[in-house]
ROKOL-727957 format. One line per 10 residues: number of its first residue (from 1); their letters; for each residue x, y negated, z negated of N, C-alpha, C, CB. Coordinates in nm, 3 decimals. Glycine has a CB too. Layout:
! ROKOL-727957
NUM) a) X:Y:Z:X:Y:Z:X:Y:Z:X:Y:Z; ...
This chain:
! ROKOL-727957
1) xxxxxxxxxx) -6.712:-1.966:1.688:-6.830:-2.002:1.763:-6.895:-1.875:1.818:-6.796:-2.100:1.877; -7.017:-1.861:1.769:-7.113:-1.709:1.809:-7.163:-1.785:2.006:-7.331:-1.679:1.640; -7.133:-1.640:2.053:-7.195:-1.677:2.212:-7.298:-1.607:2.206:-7.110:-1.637:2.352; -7.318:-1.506:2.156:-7.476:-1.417:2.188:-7.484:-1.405:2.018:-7.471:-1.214:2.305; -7.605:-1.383:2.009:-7.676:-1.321:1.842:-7.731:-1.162:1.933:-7.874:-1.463:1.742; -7.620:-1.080:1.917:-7.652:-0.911:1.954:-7.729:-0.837:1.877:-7.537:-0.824:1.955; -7.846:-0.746:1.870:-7.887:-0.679:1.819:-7.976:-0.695:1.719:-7.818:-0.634:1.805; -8.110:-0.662:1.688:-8.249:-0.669:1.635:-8.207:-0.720:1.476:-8.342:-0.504:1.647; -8.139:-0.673:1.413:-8.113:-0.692:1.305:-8.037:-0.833:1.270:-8.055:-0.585:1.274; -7.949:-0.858:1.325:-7.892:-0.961:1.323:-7.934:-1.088:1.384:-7.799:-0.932:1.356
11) xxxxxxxxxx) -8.031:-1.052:1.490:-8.169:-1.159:1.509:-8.265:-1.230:1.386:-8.279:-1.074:1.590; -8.283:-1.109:1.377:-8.407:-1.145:1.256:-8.317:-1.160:1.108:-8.546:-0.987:1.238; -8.208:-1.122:1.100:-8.142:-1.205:0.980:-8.105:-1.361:0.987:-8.012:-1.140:0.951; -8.071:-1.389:1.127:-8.099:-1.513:1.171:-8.167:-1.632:1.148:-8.124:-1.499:1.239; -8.296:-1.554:1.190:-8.439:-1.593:1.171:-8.478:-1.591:1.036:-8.529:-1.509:1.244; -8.443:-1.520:0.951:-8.516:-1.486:0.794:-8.637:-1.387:0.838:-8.591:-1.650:0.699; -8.630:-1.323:0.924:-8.778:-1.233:0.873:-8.768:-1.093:0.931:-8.939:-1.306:0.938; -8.810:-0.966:0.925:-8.821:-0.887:0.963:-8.803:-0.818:1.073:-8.871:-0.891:0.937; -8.692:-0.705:1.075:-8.636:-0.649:1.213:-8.765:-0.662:1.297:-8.572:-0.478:1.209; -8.919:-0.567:1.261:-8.949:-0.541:1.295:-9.067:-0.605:1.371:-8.926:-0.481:1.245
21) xxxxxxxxxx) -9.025:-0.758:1.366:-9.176:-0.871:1.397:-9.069:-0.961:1.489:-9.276:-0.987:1.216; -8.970:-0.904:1.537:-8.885:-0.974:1.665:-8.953:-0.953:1.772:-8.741:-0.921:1.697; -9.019:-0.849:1.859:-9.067:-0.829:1.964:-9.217:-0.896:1.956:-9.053:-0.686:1.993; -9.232:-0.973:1.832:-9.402:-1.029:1.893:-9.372:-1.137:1.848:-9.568:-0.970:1.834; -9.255:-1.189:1.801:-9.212:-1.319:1.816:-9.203:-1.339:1.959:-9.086:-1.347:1.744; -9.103:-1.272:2.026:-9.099:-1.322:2.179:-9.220:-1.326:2.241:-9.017:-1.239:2.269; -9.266:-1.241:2.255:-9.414:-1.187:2.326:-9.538:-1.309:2.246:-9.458:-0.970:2.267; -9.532:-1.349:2.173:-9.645:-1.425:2.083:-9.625:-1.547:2.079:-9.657:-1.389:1.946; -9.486:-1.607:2.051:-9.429:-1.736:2.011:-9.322:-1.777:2.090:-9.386:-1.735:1.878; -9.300:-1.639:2.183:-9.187:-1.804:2.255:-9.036:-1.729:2.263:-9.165:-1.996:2.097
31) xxxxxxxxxx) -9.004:-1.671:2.173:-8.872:-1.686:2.078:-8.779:-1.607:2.222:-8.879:-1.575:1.877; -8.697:-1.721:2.276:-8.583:-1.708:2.377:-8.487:-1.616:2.330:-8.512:-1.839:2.405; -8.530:-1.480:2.342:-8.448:-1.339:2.327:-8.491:-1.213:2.411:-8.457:-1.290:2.178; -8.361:-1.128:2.451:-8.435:-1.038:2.554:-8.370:-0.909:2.514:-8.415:-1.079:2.725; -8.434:-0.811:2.615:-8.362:-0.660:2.566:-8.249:-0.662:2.702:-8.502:-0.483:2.566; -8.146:-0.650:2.695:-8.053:-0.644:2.763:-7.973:-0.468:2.834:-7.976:-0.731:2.671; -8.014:-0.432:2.959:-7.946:-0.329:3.009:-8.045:-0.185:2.971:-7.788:-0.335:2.941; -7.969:-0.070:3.006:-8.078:0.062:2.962:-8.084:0.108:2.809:-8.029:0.208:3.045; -7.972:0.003:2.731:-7.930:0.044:2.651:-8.092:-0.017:2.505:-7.755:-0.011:2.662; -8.131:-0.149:2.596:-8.239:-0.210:2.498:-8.173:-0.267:2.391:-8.342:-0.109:2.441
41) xxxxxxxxxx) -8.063:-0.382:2.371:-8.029:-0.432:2.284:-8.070:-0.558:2.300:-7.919:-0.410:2.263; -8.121:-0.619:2.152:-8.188:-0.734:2.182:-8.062:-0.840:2.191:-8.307:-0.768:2.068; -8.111:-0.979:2.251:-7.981:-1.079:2.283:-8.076:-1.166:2.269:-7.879:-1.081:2.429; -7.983:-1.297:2.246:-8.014:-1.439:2.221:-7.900:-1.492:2.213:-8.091:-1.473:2.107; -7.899:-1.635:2.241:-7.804:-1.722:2.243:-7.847:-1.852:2.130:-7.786:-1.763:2.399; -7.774:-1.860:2.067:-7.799:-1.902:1.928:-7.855:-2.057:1.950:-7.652:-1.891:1.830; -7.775:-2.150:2.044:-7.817:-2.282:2.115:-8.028:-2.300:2.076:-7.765:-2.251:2.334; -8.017:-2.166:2.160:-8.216:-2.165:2.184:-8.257:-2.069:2.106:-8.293:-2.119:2.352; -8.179:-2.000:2.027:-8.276:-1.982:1.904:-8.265:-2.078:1.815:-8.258:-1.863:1.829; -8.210:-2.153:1.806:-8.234:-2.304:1.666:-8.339:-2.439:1.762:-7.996:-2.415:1.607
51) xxxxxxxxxx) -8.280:-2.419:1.836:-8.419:-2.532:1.925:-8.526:-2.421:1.935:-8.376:-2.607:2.131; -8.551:-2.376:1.961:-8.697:-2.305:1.917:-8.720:-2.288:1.773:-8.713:-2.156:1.975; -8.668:-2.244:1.680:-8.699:-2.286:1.521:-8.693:-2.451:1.465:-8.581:-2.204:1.431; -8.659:-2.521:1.544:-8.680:-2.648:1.527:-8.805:-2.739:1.589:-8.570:-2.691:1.564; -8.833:-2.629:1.734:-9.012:-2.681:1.759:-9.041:-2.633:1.676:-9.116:-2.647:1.877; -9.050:-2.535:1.651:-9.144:-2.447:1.557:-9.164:-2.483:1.369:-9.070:-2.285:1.575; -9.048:-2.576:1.375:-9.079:-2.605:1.250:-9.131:-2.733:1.272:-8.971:-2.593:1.152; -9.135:-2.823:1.355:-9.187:-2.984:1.435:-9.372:-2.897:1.403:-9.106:-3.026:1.697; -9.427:-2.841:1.504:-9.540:-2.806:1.471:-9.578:-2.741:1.380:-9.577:-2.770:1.536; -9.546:-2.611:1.284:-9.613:-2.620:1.159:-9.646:-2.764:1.065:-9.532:-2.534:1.084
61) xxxxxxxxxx) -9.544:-2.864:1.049:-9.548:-2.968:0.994:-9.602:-3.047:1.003:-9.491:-3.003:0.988; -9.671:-3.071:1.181:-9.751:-3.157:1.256:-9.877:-3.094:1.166:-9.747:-3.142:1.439; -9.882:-2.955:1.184:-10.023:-2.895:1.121:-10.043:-2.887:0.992:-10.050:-2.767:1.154; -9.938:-2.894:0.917:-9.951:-2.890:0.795:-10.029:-3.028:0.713:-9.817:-2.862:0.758; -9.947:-3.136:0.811:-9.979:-3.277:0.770:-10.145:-3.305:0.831:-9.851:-3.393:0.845; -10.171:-3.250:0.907:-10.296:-3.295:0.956:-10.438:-3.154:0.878:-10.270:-3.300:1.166; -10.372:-3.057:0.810:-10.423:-3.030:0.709:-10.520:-3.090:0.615:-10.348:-3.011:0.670; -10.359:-3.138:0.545:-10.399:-3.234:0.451:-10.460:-3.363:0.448:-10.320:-3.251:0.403; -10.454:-3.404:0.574:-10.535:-3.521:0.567:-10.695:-3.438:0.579:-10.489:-3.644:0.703; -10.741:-3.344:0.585:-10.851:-3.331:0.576:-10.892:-3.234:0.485:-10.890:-3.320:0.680
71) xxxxxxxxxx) -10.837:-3.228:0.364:-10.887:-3.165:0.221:-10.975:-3.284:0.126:-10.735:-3.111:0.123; -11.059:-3.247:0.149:-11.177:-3.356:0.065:-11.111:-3.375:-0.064:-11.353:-3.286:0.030; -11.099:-3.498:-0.105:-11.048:-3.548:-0.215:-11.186:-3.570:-0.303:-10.956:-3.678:-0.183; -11.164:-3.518:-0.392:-11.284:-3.526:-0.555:-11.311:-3.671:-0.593:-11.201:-3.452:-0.727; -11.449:-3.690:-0.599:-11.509:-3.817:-0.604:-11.523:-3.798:-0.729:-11.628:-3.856:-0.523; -11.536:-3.933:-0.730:-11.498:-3.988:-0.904:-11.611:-3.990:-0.939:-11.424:-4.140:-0.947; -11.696:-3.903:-1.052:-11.810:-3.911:-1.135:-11.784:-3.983:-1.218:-11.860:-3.809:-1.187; -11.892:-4.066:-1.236:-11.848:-4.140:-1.364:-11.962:-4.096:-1.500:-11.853:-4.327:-1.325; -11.884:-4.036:-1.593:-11.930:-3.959:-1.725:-12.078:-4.025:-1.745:-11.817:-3.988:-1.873; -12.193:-3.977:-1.784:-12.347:-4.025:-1.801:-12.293:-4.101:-1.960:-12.501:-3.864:-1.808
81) xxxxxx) -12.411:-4.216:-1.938:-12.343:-4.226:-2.103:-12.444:-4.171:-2.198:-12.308:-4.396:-2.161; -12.440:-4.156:-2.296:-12.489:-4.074:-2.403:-12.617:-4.162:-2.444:-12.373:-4.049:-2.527; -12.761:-4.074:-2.459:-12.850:-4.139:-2.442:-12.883:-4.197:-2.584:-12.942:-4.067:-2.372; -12.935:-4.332:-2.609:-12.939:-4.419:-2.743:-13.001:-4.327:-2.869:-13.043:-4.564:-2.718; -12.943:-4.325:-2.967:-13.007:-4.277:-3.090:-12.933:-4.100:-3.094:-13.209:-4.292:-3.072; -12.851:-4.073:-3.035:-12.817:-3.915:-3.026:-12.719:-3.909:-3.173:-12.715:-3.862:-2.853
């Protein structure tokens, strides 16, 4: 059983994305992790980093779905018919 997720790298391997887009995750999105002591090591507790990737995946999906309900669906032309004697 993990008690802390220690250190930038092992955050964002966590996460799937880039050492270097951890500090504007917190600062931008939320993401319950801090720099800990003079030393600046990032910390998280794994509990609230998966409930925060689990809002976070609740609202992309909310948005995703309400997307799609508003992509104009292609109206049905119906073919001219071919004019008599052609």
């Amino acid at each position: 059983m993990t008690i802390l997720i220690i250190g930038k790298k092992n955050l964002a391997q966590a996460l799937g994305v880039g050492h270097n887009q951890i500090r504007a995750l917190v600062e931008n999105e939320g993401l319950p992790a801090w720099q800990d002591g003079g030393r600046k090591v990032w910390k998280a507790l794994p509990d609230e980093v998966a409930a925060w990737c689990k809002a976070r995946r609740r609202k992309n999906l909310r948005r995703a779905r309400q997307a799609a309900r508003r992509v104009p669906r292609p109206s049905r032309v119906r073919p001219e018919a071919a004019p008599d004697g052609a």
